[in-house]
Each structure stands twice: as C-alpha cells, then as structure tokens.
PADREN-303908 format. One line per 3 residues: for each residue x, y, z of C-alpha. Coordinates in nm, 3 decimals, m for minus. Layout:
! PADREN-303908
X,Y,Z  ...
***
This chain:
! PADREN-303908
m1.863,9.566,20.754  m1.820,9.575,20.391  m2.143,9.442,20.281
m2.334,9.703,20.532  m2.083,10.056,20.391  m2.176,9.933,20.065
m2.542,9.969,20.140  m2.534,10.283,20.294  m2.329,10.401,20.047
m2.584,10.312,19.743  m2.889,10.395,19.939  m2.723,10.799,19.951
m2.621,10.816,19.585  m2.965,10.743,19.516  m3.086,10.963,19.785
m2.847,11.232,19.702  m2.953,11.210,19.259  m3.333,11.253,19.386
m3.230,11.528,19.606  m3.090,11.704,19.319  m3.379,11.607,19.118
m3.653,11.741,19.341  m3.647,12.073,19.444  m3.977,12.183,19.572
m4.117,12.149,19.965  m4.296,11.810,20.094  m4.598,11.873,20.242
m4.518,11.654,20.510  m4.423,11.956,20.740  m4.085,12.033,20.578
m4.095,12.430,20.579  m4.161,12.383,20.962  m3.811,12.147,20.961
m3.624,12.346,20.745  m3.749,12.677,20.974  m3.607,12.484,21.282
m3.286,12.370,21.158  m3.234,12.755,21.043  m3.275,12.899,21.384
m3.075,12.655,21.551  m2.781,12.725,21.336  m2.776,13.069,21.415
m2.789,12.983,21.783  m3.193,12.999,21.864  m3.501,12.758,21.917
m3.848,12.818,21.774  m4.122,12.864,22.042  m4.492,12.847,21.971
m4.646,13.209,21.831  m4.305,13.230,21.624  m4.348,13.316,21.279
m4.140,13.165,20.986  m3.786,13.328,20.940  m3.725,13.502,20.621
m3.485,13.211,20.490  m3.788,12.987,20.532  m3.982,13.206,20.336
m3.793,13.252,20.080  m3.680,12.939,20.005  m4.072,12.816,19.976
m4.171,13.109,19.798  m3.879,12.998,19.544  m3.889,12.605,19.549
m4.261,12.601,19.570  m4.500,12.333,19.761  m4.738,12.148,19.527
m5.023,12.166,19.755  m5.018,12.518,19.830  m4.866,12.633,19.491
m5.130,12.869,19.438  m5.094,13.091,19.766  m4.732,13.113,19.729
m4.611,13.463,19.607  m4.332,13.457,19.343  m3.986,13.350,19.408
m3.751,13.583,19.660  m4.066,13.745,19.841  m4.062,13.735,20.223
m4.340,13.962,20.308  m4.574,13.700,20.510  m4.877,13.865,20.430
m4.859,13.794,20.072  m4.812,13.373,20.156  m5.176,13.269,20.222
m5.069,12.943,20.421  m5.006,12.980,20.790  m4.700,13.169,20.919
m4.666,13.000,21.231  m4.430,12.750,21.323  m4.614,12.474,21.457
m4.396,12.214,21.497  m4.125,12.493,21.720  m4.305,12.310,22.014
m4.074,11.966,21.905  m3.763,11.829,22.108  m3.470,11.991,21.968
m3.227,11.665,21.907  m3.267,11.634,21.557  m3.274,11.984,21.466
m2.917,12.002,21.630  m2.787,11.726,21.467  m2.900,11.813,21.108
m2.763,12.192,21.199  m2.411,12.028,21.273  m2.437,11.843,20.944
m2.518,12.130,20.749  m2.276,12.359,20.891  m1.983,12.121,20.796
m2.139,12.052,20.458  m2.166,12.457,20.433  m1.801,12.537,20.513
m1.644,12.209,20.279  m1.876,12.233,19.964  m2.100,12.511,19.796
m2.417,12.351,19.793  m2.719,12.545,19.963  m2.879,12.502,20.296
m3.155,12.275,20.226  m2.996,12.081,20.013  m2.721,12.024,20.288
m3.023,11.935,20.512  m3.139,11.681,20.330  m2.780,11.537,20.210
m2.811,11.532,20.575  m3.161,11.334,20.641  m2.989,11.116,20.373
m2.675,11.040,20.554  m2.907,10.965,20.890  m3.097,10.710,20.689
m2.808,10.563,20.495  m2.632,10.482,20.841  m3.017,10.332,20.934
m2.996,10.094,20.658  m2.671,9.949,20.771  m2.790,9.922,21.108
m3.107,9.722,20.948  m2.872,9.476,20.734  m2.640,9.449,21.085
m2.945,9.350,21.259  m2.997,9.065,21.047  m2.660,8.927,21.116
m2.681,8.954,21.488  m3.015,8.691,21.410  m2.749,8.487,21.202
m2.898,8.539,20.866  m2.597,8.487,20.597  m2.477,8.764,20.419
m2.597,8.615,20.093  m2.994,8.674,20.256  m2.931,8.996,20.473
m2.811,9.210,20.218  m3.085,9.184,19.990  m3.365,9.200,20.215
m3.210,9.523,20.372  m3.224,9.653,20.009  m3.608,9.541,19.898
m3.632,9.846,20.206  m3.601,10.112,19.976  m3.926,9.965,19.772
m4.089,10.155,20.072  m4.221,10.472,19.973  m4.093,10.607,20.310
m3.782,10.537,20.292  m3.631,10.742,20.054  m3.937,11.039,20.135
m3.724,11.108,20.438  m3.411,11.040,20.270  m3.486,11.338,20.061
m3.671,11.578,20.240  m3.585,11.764,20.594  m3.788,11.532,20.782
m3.794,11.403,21.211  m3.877,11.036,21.094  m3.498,11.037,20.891
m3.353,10.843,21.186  m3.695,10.580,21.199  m3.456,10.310,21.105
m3.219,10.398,21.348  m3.441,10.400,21.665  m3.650,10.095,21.504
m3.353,9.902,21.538  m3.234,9.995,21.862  m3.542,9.871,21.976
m3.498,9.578,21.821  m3.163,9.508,22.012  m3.279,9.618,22.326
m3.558,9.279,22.240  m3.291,9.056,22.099  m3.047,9.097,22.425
m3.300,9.041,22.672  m3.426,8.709,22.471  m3.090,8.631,22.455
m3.059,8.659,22.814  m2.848,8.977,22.840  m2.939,9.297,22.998
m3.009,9.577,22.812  m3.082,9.834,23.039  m2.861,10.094,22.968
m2.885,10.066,22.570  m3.270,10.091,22.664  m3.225,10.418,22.865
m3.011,10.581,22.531  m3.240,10.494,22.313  m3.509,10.638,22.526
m3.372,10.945,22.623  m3.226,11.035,22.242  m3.601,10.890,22.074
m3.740,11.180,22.370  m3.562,11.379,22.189  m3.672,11.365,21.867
m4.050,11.342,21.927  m4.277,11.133,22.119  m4.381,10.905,21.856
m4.023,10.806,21.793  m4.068,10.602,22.126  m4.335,10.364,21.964
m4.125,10.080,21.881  m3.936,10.114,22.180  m4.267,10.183,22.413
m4.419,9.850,22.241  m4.097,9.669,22.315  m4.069,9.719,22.702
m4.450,9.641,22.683  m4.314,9.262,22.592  m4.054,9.269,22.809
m4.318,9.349,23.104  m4.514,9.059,22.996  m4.196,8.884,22.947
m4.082,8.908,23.316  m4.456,8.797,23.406  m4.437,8.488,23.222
m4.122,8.374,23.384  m4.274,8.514,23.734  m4.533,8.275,23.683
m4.306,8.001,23.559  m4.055,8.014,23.890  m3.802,8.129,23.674
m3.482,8.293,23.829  m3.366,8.650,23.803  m3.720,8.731,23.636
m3.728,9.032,23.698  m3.451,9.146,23.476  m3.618,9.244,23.227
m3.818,9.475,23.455  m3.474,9.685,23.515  m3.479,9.714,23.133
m3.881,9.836,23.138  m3.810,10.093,23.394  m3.461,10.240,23.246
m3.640,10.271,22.871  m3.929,10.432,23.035  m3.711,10.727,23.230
m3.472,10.785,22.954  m3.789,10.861,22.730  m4.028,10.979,23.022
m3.776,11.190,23.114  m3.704,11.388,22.864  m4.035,11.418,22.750
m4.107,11.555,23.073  m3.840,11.793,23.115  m3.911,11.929,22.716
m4.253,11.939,22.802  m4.232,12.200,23.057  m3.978,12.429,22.860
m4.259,12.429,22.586  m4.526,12.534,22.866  m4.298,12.769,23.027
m4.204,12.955,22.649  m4.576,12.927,22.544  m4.695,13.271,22.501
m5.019,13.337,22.708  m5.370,13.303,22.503  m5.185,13.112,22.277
m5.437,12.885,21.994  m5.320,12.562,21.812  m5.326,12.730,21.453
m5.361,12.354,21.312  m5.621,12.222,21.503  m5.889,12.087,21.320
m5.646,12.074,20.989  m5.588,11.621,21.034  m5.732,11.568,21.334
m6.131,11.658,21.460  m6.349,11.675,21.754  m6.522,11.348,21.915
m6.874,11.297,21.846  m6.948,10.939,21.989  m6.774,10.782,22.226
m6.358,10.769,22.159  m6.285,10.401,22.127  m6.579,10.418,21.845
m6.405,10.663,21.666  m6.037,10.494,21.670  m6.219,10.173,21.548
m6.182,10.204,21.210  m5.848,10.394,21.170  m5.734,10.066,21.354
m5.562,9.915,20.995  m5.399,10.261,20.881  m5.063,10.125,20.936
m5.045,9.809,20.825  m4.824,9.823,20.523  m4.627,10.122,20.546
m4.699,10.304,20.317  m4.988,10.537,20.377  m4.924,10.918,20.391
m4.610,10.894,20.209  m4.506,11.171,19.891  m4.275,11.178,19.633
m4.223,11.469,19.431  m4.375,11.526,19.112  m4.025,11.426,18.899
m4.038,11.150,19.071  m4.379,10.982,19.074  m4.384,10.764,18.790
m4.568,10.404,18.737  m4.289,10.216,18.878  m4.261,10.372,19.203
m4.608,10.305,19.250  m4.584,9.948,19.176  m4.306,9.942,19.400
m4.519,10.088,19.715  m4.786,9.873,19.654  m4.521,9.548,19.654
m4.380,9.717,19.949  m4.714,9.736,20.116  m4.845,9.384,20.055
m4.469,9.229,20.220  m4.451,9.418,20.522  m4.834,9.306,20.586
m4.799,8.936,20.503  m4.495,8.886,20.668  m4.569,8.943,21.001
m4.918,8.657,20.996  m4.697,8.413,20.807  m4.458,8.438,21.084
m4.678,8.386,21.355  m4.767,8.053,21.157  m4.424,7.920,21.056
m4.177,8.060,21.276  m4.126,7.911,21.635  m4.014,8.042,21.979
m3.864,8.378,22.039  m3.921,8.437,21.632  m4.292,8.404,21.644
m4.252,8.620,21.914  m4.080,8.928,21.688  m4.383,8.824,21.459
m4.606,8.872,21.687  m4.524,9.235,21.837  m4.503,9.312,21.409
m4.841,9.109,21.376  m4.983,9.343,21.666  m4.762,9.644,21.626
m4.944,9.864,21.353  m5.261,9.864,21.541  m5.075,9.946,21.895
m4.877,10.274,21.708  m5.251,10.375,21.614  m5.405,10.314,21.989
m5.070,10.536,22.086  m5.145,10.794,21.856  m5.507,10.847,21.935
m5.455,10.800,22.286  m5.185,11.087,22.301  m5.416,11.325,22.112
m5.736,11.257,22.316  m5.489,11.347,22.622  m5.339,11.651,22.501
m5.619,11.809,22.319  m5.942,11.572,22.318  m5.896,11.530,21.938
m5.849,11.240,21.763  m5.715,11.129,21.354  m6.002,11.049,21.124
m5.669,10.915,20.885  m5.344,10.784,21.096  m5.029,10.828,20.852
m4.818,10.517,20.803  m4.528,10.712,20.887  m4.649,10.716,21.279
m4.555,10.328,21.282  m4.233,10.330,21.038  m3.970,10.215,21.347
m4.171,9.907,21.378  m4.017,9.861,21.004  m3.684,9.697,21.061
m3.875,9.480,21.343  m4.093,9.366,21.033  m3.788,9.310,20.790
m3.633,9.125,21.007  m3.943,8.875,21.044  m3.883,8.874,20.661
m3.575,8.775,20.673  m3.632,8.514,20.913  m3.884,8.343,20.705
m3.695,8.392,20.398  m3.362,8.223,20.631  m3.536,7.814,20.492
m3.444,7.900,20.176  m3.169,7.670,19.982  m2.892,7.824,19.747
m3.167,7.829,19.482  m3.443,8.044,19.692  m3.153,8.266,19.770
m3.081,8.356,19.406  m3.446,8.402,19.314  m3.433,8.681,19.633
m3.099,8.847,19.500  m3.304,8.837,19.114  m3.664,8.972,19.324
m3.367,9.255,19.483  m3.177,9.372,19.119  m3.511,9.385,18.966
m3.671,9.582,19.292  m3.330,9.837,19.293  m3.349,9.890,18.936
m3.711,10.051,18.946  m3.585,10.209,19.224  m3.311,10.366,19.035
m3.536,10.422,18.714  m3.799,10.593,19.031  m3.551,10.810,19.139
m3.428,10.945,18.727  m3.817,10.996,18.673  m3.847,10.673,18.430
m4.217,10.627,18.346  m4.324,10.937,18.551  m4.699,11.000,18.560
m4.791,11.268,18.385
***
C-alpha cells in the first residue's frame, strides 16, 4: 500500500508543477471539457446547439490555445463574435459521469484553497490519474510481480506522452488507466477461475458513462472471454459457460447506459440541427470502407500518436522519452506472444491484437453514426489497452535476477529524471 501512495503521490507533484507551468488550452478538446464541467457546477448539462458559456470564453480568450492563437480576441473578451473558432459545444452530446465527478472535485478544491477553476479541474484530472497509476502498480502484484519489479515499471508509464497530457489538462481519457485496469481484472478473475460478473457490469455501466470509447478495453476483453467459454465448450469443460454471465453483464452495464444517454441526446437535440465538426478529422468514403480503414490499421500501436504538451514543456527530452515510450509498448506485446506461456501469452496476445481492434471500433462506430470515417486514428482512442500492455512488460521483465532488476530501477531513475527535467522545461525546443 505504501509502495502504490507513493506513486500516486509523485506522479501529482509532477502533474500538479506542469499544471502550474502550463497555462494555455490543449487542443485536444479542452475548452469543450472545461465548458461542461462549468455548467454542471452550476446545476446544468450542455445540449447540442449550446454555445460556450462566458467563463469558457473568457478563460480561452485569456490563457490562449496555440493552434487557434490568432482568432482569439484579447484577454477578458466574451463577445463570441469576435472568437473566429466555433462557438458550439460539440462534445455537450457526451455522458455526463466525468463531468460530475471533476465538478465535485473542483467545488471542494474551490471552497478549501484559492486556486482558480481550471486549475482545480485539472488538479482534478491529476488526482484521477494519480489514483490510475496505483491501480496499474496494484495490478502487477495481483500477477505476483515483486515489489522490487512493479514499482518501476508502473513508473517508466509516465515516459508516455499521454499520461501526464491528461494529467494536466481537463480531459475524458484522465481515468484511461483506471478503466484499463478494471478490464484487466475482470480478465485476470475469470482466468483465475473466479467470476467477475458484477465488477464487469460496474465497469461497464461507469466506462458508459464517460464515453463510448472508454469501453474498448473492456469491449475487447469480453470478446476473449466469449471465445474463452467456446474453447472450453469445445473441450467438455464444466461450468463453461461462466464466462458467458461475465460477457453478457459487461455488455448491459455499458449497452445500457449508452442506450439510455443516447436517447436523452436525441430527445434534447434541437430540430435541423448540423454536426458543426464534421469534416474537421474525419471525411466522407470514396471507395469501399474496409479500403479506407486499411491503412489507419497501425495508428495505435505505440501510444503515442495525437498526444500535446504545451509549449513550456516540449523540450528534447520529452521527445526522446515518447519515442522510448513508443518503441516498448510496441515490442512488448510480439515478444510476449514468443516467450511467455499460457494465460500470459494470452494478455500478449489481446495487447498484440488490441491496437488494431480499438481502430476497427473506432471506424466502425463512425461509419454507423454518420458514414464517416478517420483518415488519422489518435493513439489516445486505444490508451486503456495501456496497463494491459505494461503488464505484459512486466511479465517479461518478471525472469530477471537481482542484477536485471537493478539495471530496470537505473533504466526507471534515469526515465523519471527526464521526466522531471520535461515537466521544469529542461532542454525545451525552441
């Protein structure tokens, strides 16, 4: 318990000195977050056709965006027709469960300390992944990797440019490590011959939510276990169709709610209503859709695609470190499949497999909804596969004799320094 606080505990000082570091909007959607948050503190939901509030405006018009710096008015204005981005909210169509629980945070941060809204939000996204991390390094003890292996592997995490991106910033993938490792338990108990039905309809229902694509670790999960229960079907095993109970309670917790959500978006959708964004990441089919999806098969291998860092903070050693990060989280899985044996290969295997399932899910869920698809499929669509992946890591890593364990702990202080020299804008690119 000791070894995981102390984790969490670094990961949101470092969080918390970038936070205070950089101020200005991620392009990654965060005006539409911080928007939502607002409202829902002061007791509303954002439906489609709603504009920004004037504490959204304000805040970008002070804190700037990078990307749109240049149709920004000057700090303080909230007049939206002198921003020349769109003044919709298009991400008010979203479940509301992280929203609410970022607007609890941030009211109890508001009424014990005097720091400012966003900030609080993203103290807030950095609390949610902090608690993720510990759940990661737990997760390697419940696979009976010694505390002496765990704890740095957990740590080489935050080499991932992801990780501390929605640490940082008022983001819905903040609790990716959370839900990627409830999925991972909801695997390990039914390999280990315990049910894990219920945990499976939580996880579920809360990743529901949060937003669809939350459900992709868990969705690719229960797709095992189905194949699981088949397997022993064919094999005359008994009671195999346990893991079927667990299939069918992860798919109505999520199904579910993303049912009942999705018809309280219809029903609050203003008539003649147009998708404002459409055509902005994603475009129209011209051959056939399985030719298009082809090559945007790879996009998430890695991890690290689509991620930002703020301009204090991009320097030559967080670079390094995402490209590090990148090549580990692909090798690992394919060395896995090779060395590891039994119900390991197997978590190698769905990590192996996984990144080019998330993309399948992604394209496949915009061809439904609006016949679109993603030319480019961010990295950040696959992150809850992540602890999945570390924990293959770790696995492989578990051969290692006192001596391989001290070159991992040297390979971790020399990974968490640049982190640390990352995060105080050491070597930032100029």
């Amino acid at each position: 318990m000791g070894t995981a606080l102390a984790i969490g505990l670094f990961v949101l000082v470092v969080a918390t000195v970038q936070i205070m570091r950089v101020t200005e909007i991620s392009p990654i959607d965060e005006a539409t977050h911080i928007d939502y948050v607002w409202r829902i503190m002061h007791g509303g939901l954002p439906h489609r056709g709603d504009l920004y509030s004037s504490f959204t405006l304000e805040e970008w018009s002070c804190r700037k965006q990078a990307s749109v710096y240049n149709k920004l008015p000057e700090c303080g204005v909230t007049d939206p027709s002198q921003f020349g981005v769109i003044m919709e909210n298009y991400n008010a169509w979203q479940p509301p469960g992280f929203f609410a629980v970022v607007a609890l945070m941030t009211r109890i941060g508001m009424a014990v300390t005097s720091l400012d809204p966003v900030t609080l939000m993203r103290v807030s996204c950095a609390i949610i992944v902090s608690v993720g991390m510990m759940m990661v390094y737990a997760l390697m003890r419940m696979w009976s990797l010694p505390r002496g292996l765990a704890a740095p592997v957990t740590l080489l995490l935050l080499a991932n440019p992801f990780t501390l991106m929605m640490a940082t910033t008022v983001s819905t993938d903040a609790p990716f490590l959370v839900f990627g490792v409830l999925s991972a338990i909801v695997l390990t108990r039914e390999l280990s011959g315990r049910s894990a039905a219920l945990l499976a309809l939580i996880a579920g229902a809360c990743a529901g939510l949060v937003k669809t694509i939350t459900l992709a670790s868990l969705v690719i999960v229960l797709g095992v276990l189905g194949l699981v229960a088949l397997v022993r079907l064919v094999h005359g095993r008994d009671r195999w169709w346990r893991p079927l109970l667990t299939v069918v309670a992860g798919v109505t917790g999520g199904g579910l709610v993303t049912l009942i959500w999705g018809r309280y978006v219809a029903a609050h959708t203003p008539t003649g209503w147009e998708n404002r964004v459409l055509g902005q990441n994603n475009t129209e089919y011209v051959g056939s859709p399985f030719d298009e999806w082809l090559p945007t098969l790879t996009h998430v291998f890695g991890y690290t695609s689509g991620s930002w860092e703020g301009s204090p903070v991009t320097t030559y050693y967080g670079q390094l470190l995402t490209n590090v990060a990148g090549l580990a989280l692909t090798v690992a899985p394919f060395c896995g499949l090779i060395v590891l044996r039994g119900r390991e290969r197997l978590i190698a295997g769905i990590t192996a497999a996984g990144p080019v399932l998330v993309v399948l899910l992604v394209q496949i869920q915009s061809w439904v909804r609006e016949e679109v698809y993603f030319p480019i499929v961010s990295a950040r669509y696959g992150v809850t596969l992540i602890p999945l992946t570390a924990l293959v890591l770790g696995l492989l890593l578990r051969r290692l004799k006192k001596r391989g364990q001290v070159v991992v702990w040297c390979l971790c202080a020399v990974v968490l320094l640049l982190v640390v020299a990352d995060a105080l804008g050491v070597g930032r690119v100029s």
